[in-house]
FIKE-798874 format. One record per residue: residue in one letter; x negated, y negated, z negated of N, C-alpha, C, O in turn. Coordinates in steps of 0.02 Angstrom, whole numbers, plus 50000, padded with zeros to 5 digits. Layout:
BEGIN
aXYZXYZXYZXYZ;...
# end
This chain:
BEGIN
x499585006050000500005000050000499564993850000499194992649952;x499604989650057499314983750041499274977850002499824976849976;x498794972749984499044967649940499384964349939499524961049889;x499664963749989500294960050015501004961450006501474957749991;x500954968850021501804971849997501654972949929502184972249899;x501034974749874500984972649832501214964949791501504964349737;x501064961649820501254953349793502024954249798502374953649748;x502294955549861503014954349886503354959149828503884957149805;x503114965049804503674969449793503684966749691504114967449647;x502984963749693503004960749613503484955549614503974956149577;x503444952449636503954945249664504654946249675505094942149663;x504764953149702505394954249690505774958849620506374959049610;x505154962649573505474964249536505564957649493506144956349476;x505134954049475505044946049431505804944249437506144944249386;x506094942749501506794939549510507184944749489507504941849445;x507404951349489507574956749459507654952949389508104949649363;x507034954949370507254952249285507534947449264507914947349215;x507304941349312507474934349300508134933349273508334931149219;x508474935849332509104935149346509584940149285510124938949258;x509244944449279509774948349238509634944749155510124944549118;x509004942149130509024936849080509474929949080509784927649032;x509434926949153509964921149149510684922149161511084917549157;x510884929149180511594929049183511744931849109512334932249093;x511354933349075511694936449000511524930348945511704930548886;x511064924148981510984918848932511644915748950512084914548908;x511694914549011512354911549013513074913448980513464910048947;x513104920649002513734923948950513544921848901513904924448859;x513114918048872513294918248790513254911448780513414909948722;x513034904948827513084898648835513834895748808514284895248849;x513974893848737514824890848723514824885348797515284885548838;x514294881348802514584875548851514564877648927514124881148951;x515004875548955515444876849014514904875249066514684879549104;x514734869749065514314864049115513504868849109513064869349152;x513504871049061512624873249041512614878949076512184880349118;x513244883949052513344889749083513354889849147513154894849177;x513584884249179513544883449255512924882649287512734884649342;x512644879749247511764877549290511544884049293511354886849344;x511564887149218511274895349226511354899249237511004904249224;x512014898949277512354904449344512124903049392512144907949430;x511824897349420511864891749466510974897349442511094903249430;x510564896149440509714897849434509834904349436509354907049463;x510374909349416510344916349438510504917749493510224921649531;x511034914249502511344915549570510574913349628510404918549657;x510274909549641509454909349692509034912349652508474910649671;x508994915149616508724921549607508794927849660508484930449706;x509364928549625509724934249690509334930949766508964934249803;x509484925249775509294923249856508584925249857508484929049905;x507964924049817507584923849815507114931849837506664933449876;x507544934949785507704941449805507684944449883507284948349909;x508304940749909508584943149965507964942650024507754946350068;x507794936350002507004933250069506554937850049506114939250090;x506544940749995505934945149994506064952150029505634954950063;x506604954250021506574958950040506654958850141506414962450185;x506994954150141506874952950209506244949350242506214946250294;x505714950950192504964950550225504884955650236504844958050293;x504824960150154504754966550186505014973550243504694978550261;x505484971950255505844973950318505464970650373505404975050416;x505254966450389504894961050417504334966050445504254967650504;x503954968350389503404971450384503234981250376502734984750370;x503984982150382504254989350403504114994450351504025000550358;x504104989350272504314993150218505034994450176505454990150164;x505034999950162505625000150129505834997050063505444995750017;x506534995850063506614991450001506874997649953507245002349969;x506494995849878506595001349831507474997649811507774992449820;x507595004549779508155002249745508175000049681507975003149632;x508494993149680508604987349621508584989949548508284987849499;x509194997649562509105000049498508575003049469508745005549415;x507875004049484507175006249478506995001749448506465002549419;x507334994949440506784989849403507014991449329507624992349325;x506824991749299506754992749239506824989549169506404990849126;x507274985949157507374980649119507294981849044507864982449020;x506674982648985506214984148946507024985148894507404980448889;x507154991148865507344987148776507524983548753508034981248726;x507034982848766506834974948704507084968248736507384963248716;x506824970048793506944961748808507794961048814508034955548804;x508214966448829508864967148817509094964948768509584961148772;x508924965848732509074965448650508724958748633508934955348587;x508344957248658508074949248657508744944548691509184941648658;x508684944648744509134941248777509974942148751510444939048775;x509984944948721510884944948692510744943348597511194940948562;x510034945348569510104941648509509734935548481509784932948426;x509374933948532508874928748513509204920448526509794919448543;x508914917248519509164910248495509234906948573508664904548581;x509594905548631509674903448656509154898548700508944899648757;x508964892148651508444887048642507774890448653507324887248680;x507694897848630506954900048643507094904948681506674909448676;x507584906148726507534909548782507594905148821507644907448878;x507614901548819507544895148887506904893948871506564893848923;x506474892748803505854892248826505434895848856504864893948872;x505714901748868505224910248883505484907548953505064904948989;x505854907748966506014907449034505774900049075505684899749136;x505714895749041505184891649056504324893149082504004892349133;x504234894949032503514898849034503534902849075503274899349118;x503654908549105503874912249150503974910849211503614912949256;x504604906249222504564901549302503684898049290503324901349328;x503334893649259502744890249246502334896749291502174896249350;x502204903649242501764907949265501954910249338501474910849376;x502454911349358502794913449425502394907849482501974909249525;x502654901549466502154897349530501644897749527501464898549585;x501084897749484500394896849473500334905249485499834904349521;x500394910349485500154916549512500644919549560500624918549621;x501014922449536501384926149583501524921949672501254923849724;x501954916949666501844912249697501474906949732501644904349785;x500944905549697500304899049698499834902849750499674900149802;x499644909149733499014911749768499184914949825499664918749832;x498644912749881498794913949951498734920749945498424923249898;x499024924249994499024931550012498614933850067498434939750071;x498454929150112497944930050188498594931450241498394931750299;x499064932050235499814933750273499814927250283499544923850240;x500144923750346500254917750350501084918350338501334914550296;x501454922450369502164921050348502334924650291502934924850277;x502014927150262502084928750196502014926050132502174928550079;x501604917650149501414914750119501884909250122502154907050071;x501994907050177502644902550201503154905550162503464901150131;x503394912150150504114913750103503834912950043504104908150014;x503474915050015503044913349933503284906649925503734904849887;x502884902449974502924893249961503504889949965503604883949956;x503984895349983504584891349987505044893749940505564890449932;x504944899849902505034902449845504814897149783505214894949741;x504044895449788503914893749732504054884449727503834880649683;x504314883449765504674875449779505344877749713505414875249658;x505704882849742506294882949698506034883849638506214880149592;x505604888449630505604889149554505304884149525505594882849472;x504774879949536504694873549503505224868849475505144865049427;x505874869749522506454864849505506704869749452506964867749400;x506614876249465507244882149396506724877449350507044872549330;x505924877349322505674876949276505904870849241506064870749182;x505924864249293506234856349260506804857249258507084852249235;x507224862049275508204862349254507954865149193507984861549143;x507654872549186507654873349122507344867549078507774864349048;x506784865949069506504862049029506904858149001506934856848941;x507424855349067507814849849021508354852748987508654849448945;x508524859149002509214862148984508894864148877509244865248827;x508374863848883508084867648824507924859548768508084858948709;x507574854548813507514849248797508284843748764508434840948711;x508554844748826509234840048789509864848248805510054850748858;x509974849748744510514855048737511104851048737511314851148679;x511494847448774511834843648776512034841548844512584839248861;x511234843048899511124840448947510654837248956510154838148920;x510644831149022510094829249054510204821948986510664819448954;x509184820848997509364814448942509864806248944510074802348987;x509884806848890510624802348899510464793048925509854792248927;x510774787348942510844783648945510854780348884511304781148843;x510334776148875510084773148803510654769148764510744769648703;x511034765148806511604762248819512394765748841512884762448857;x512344771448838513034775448856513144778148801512724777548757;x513794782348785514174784948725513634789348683513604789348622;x513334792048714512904794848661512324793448609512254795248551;x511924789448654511674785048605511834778248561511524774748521;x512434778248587512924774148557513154778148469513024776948410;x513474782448501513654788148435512834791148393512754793848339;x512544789848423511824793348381511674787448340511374789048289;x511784781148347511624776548319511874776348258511534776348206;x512814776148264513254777148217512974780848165512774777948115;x512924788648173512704795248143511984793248114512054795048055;x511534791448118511014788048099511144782948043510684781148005;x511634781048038511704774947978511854780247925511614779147870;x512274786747934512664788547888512144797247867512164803247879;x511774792447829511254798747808511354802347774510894805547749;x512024803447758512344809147713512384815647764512404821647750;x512394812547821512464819847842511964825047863512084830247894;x511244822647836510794825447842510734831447786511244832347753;x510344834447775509984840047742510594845547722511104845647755;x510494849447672510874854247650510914857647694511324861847677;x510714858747749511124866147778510834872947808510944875247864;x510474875247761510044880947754510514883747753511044882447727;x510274890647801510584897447788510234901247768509644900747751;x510804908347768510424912647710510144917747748510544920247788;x509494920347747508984925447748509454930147776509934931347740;x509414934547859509694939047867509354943647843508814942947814;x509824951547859509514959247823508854958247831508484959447784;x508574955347902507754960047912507314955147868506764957347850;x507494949147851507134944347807507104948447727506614950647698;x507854948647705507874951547673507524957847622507324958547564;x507604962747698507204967247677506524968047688506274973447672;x506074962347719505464961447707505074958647648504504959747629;x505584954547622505524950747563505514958147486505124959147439;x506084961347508505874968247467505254971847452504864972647406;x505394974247536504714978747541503924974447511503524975847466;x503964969947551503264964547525503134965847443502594968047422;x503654964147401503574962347336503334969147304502804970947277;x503834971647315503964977547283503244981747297502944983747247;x503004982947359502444984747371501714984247347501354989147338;x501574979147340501314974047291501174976247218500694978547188;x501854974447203501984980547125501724985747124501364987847078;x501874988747173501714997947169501114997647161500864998847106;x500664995647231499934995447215499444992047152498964994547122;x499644987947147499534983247103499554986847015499154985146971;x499994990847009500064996346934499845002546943499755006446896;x499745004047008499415008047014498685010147005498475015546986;x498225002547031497665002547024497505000246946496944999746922;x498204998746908497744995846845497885002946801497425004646764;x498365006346803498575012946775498315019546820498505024946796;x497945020146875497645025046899498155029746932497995035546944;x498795027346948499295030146967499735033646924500015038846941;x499795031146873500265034346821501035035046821501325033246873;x501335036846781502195036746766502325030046780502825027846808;x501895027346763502045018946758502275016046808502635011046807;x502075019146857502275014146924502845015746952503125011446986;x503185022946944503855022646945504315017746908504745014546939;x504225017346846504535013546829504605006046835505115002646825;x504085004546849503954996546869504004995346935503954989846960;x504115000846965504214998947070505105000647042505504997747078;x505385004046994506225004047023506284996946966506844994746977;x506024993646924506184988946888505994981446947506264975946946;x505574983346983505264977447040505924978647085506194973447103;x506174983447103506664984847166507124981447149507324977347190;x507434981747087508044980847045508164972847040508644969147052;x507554972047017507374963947025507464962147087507904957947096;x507104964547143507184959847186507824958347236507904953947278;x508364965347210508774965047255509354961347215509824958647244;x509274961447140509764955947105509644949747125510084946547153;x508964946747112508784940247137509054937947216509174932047225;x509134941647261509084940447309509674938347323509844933147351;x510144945047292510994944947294511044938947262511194934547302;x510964936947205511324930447195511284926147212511754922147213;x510444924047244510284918647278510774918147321511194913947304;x510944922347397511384923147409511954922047419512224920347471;x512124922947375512814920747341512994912747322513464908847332;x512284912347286512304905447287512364899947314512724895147300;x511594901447399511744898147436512424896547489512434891347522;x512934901147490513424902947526513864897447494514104892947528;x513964898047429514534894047402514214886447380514674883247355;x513564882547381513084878647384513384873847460513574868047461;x513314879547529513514878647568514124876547586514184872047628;x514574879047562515114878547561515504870847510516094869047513;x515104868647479515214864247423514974857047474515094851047484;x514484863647500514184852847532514504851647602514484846947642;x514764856647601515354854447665515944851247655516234847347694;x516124853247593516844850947570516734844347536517224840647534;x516014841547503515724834947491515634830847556515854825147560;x515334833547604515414830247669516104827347690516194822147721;x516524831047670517294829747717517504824147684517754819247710;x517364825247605517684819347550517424813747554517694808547534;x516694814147588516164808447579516384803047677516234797347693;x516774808747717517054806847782517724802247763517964797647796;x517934804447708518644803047701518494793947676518874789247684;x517824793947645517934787447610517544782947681517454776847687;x517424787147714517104782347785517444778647813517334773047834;x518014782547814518614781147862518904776247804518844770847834;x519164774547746519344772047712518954763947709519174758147711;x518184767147703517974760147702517844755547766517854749447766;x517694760647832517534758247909517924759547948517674761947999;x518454759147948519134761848001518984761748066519194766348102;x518614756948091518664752948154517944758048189517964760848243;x517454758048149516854759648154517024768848179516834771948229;x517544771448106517504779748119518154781248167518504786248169;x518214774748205518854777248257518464776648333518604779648385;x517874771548319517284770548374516864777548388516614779348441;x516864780748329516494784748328516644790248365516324792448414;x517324793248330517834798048367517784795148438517424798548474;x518034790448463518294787748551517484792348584517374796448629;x517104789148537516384792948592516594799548589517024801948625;x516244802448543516504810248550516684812748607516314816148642;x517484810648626518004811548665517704807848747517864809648804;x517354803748733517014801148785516494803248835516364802448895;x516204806948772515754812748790516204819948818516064822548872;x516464821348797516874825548848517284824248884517804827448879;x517244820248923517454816448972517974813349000518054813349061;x518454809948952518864804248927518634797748939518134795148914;x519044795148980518754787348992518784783548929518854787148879;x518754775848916518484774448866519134772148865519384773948812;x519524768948897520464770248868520644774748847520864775048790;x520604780848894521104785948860520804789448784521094793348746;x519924785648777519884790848723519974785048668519914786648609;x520074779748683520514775048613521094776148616521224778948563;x521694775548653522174779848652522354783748621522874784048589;x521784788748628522164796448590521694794948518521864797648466;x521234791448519521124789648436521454785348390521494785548329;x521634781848425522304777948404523144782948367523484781848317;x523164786548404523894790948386523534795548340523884796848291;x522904798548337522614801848294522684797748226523074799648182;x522264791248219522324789048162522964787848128523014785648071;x523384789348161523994787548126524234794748054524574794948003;x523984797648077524104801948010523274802748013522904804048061;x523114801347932522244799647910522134808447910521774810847953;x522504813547855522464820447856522074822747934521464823547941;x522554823447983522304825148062521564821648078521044824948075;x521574813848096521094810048078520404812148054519864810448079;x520454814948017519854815747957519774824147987519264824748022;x520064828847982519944834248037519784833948087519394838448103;x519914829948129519574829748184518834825348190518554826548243;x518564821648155518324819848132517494825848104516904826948116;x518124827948057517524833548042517354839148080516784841648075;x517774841348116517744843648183517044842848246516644847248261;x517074838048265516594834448285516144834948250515704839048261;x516134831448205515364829548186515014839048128514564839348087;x515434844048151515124848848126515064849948046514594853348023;x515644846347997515494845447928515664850047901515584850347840;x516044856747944516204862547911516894860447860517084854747847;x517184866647837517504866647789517664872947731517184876147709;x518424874347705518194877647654517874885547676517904890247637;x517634885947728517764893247756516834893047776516414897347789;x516824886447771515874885447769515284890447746515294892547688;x514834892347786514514896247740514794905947730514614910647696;x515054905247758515334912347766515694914647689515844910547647;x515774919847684515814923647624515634925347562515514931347552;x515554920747507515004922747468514824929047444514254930947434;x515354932447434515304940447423514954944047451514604948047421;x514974943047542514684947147584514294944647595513884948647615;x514044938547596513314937947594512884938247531512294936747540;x513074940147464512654941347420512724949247412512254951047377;x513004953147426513044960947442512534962447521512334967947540;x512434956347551512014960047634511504958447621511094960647662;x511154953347553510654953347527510384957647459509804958747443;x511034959847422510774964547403510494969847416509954971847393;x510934973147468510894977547487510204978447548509884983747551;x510054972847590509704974447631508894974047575508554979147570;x508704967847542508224969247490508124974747461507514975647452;x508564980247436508674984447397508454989347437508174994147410;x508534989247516508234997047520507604994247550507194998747555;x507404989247569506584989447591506364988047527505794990247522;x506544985547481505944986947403505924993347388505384994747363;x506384999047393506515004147378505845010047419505515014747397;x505875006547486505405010347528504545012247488504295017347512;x504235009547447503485010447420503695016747353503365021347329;x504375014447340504485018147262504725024947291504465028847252;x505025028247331505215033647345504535038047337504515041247284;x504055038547375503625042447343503435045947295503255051747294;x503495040747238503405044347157503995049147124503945053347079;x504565046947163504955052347134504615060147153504775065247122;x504295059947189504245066347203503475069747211503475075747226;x502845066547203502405064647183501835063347144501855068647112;x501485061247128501105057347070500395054347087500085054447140;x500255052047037499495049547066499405046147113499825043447149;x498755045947117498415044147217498815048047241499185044147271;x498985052447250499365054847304499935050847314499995047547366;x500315050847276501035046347258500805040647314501065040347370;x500225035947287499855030747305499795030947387499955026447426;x499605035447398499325036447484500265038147518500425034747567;x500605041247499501095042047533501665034247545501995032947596;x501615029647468501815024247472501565020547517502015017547547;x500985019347538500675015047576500605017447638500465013747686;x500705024447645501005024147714501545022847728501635017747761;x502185027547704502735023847707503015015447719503485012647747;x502515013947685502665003947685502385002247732502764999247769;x501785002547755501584999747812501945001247886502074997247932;x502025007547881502585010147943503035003947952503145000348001;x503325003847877504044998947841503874992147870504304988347891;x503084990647870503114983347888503164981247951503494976647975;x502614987447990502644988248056503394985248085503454979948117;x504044990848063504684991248094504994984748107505294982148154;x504744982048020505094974747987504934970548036505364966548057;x504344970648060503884965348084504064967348175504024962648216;x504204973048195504334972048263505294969248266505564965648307;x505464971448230506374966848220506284960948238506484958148289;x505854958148176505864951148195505924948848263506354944748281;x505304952648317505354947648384505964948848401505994945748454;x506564951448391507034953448406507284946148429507644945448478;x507034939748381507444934248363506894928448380507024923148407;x506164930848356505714926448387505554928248441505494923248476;x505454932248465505324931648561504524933048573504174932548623;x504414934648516503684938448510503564945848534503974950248521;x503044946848564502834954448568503254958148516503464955148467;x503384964948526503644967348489502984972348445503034973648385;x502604973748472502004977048441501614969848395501574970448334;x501424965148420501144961348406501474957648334501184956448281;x501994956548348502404954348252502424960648221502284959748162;x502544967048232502234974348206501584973948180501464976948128;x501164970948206500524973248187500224967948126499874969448078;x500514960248147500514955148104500674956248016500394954747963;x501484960848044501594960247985501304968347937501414969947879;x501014971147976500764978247959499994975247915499814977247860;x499664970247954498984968447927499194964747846498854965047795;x499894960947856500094958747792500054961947735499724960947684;x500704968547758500634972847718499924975847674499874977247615;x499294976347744498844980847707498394974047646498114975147592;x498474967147683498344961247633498664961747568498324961347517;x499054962247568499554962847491499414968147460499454968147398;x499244973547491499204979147453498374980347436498194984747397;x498114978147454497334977247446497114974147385496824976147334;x497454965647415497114959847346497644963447289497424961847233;x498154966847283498514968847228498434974647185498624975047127;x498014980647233497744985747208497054983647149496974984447089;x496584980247209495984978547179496124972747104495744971547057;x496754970447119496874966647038496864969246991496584967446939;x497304976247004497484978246973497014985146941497204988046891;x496304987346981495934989546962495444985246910495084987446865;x495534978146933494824973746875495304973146794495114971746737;x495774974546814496174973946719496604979646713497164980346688;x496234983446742496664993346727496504993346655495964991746630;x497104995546621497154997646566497205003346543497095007346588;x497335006646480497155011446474497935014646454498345012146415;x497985021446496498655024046490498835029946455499425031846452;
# end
């Protein structure tokens, strides 16, 4: 196979993937207009596609079939759970690498190079649609002087609506936060007790701990959350009380921004304000202040932190039930590191990292923690 149907046939699996990442970013795009651009960059994908393969026909190779390309796992599972905002940046980077190699470098084909160059024209524009699509999530940047920076101005005076709104630690945080600690412990009483009874009991008293702590935190933050939403709404209510004119300006943008002329969206803020209750909902509506339903569940989120803490702290202590000693010792620390490995390839699930590579990160962690905690715990071993 030459370098050429080589280049062509890489170039066409690249759009393969492309495309099946931007039509599943889009299914999950809430905005209408965004979702369109990134139907709109899959859809010349496909075209992109199509010219390639009609080079290679050109050149009296056969076109493999589409379903041979191979679309990783992971990156599946990337693209339907990861954060939106950083799959537009991957896919940024990606169109970037596509012109500068795949694209950029001559082939010695003259019309093979002519379809490349006219390939890699488009994708320079996918890279500045994305850029900006990732840059202003909203859209292209706004008019300094039009409704939006009009309304950003507003929102800027009213610095209440800043901070508070941490969420809470999903399972895999969770249960890294377990495993980590708890691990730690194990080794750590181990090296000062030589692997004794002891460390059973102090890895299920560390477990116990960490999955109460966690649960209530939890819990806490949920209904924390939930408090400063319902302080937000009360703290909206006296806005409107004290700036009528100002939080009816405010609303018209909004509405302006979704594309209401600047009559009709005083108009309909006008009949709004007439009952303050509606008013003030819509209101909070907009500006995202949440309400009593804020924050999810406190129950179920201090039970998905119990519970998820509870079994990765649990992971170092299983050993000793059955066990003892260094031995106990060597089976925990395998077990956990595996544990961190797993923990640590989840993650890219959400960061968009190698999946071996946050595995291995958090595997070297593991053997860090369990190292400086062993050797502590050997310089003040006591006597058992």
């Amino acid at each position: 196979m030459s370098d050429v149907v080589k280049r062509l046939l890489r170039a066409w699996r690249g759009e393969i993937e492309a495309r099946y990442v931007y039509e599943v970013i889009a299914g999950r795009e809430p905005d209408p207009d965004r979702a369109r651009i990134i139907r709109d960059i899959a859809d010349a994908e496909a075209t992109h596609r199509e010219r390639l393969e009609q080079r290679l026909r050109e050149l009296g190779e056969p076109i493999p079939d589409p379903a041979s390309v191979r679309i990783s796992p992971w990156l599946q599972l990337q693209a339907r759970l990861a954060p939106i905002d950083r799959l537009l940046r991957a896919r940024e980077a990606a169109e970037d690498d596509e012109v500068e190699g795949t694209y950029g470098t001559p082939t010695g084909d003259q019309e093979t190079d002519r379809v490349l160059a006219s390939i890699r024209n488009d994708e320079r524009s996918h890279s500045r649609t994305v850029e900006n699509l990732s840059a202003h999530p909203g859209g292209p940047p706004p008019d300094p002087n039009g409704p939006e920076q009009r309304l950003r101005r507003i929102l800027g005076r009213e610095r209440w609506h800043r901070g508070g709104q941490g969420w809470v630690s999903d399972a895999i945080y969770g249960a890294n936060d377990g495993l980590a600690a708890v691990f730690g412990m194990v080794t750590g009483v181990s090296g000062a007790t030589a692997g004794s009874n002891l460390v059973l009991t102090a890895g299920l008293a560390g477990a116990t701990a960490s999955a109460l702590s966690m649960g209530v935190g939890a819990w806490l933050a949920a209904r924390s959350q939930r408090e400063m939403a319902l302080a937000n709404r009360e703290q909206e209510r006296r806005e409107i009380e004290s700036h009528p004119a100002e939080e009816k300006e405010e609303l018209s943008l909004f509405y302006q921004l979704k594309g209401l002329s600047e009559e009709e969206a005083d108009q309909l803020v006008e009949r709004l304000s007439a009952n303050p209750d509606v008013f003030l909902e819509q209101l909070a509506a907009e500006e995202n202040l949440g309400g009593p339903d804020a924050g999810g569940n406190a129950w179920t989120a201090g039970l998905a932190g119990l519970l998820s803490t509870g079994l990765g702290a649990m992971v170092p202590v299983l050993p000793f039930f059955f066990v003892h000693g260094y031995v106990a010792l060597i089976w925990a620390g395998a077990v956990s590191l595996i544990a961190h490995f797993l923990v640590g390839a989840a993650k890219s699930l959400v960061t968009l990292r190698s999946w071996w590579g946050a595995g291995l990160e958090m595997t070297a962690a593991g053997v860090l923690v369990g190292g400086a905690t062993y050797a502590l715990g050997l310089i003040f071993r006591v006597a058992t």
